[in-house]
N, C-alpha and C positions, 0 to 999 in steps of 0.2 A: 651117337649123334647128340649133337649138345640142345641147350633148351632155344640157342639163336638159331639152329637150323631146321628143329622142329616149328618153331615158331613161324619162318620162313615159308617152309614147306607147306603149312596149315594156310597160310595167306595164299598161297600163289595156288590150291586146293580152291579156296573160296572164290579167289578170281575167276579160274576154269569154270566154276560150277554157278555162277551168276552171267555169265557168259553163254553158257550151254544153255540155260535157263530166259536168257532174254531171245536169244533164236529162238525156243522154244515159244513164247509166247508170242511170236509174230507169224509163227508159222499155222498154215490153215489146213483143217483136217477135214476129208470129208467122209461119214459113216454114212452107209446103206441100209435103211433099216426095211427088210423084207421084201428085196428083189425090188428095190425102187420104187416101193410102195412113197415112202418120204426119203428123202434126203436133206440130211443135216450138215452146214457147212458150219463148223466151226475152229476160233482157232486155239493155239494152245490157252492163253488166259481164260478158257471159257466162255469166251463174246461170239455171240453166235451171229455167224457172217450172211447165212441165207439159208431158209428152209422148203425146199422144191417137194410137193403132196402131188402124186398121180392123180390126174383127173376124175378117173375113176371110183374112187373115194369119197368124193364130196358128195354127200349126199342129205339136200336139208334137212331131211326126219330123220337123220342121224347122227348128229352132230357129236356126240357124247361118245362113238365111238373112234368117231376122225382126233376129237381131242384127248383121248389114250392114248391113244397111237403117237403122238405127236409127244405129249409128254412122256412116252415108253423111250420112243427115241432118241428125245435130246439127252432124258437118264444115261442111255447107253453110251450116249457119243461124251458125254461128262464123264463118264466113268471110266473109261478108253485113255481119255486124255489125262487123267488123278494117274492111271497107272504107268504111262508114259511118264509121263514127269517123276514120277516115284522111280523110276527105272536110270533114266538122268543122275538124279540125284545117288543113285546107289552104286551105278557106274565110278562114279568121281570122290565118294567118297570111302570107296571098299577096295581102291586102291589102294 
């Protein structure tokens, strides 16, 4: 293979994989975090679409544990989506 058709190939590599990557960030994910305790809607870029808390949760003299929970989950659901997109990305390029 000469250096124009790696060169080629390395383009039309970056095209797929910017491509696979802008779906990616339009697409919306939703994590479950402990049987519907909260629900986190977000999408690939990380922009968080809507956060649904069970009712049963809120509870005024407890605030400090509804907001663990709540920053446990959107970690998780960020963390979810880092490895998606890592997953994308190594798809297209370990061709």
């Amino acid at each position: 293979m000469d250096m124009k058709q790696m060169m080629a190939q390395a383009q039309k590599m970056q095209r797929v994989l910017e491509e696979k990557l802008k779906e990616f960030d339009q697409k919306v994910f939703e994590f479950d975090y402990k049987n519907g305790s909260i629900v986190v809607q977000m999408s690939g870029d990380s922009m968080i679409q809507k956060i649904t808390i069970n009712k049963t949760l809120i509870d005024p003299e407890d605030a400090i544990t509804l907001e663990e929970m709540i920053a446990e989950a959107i970690n998780q659901a960020t963390l979810s989506i880092k490895e998606d997109r890592e997953a994308i990305q190594d798809s297209v390029t370990n061709k």
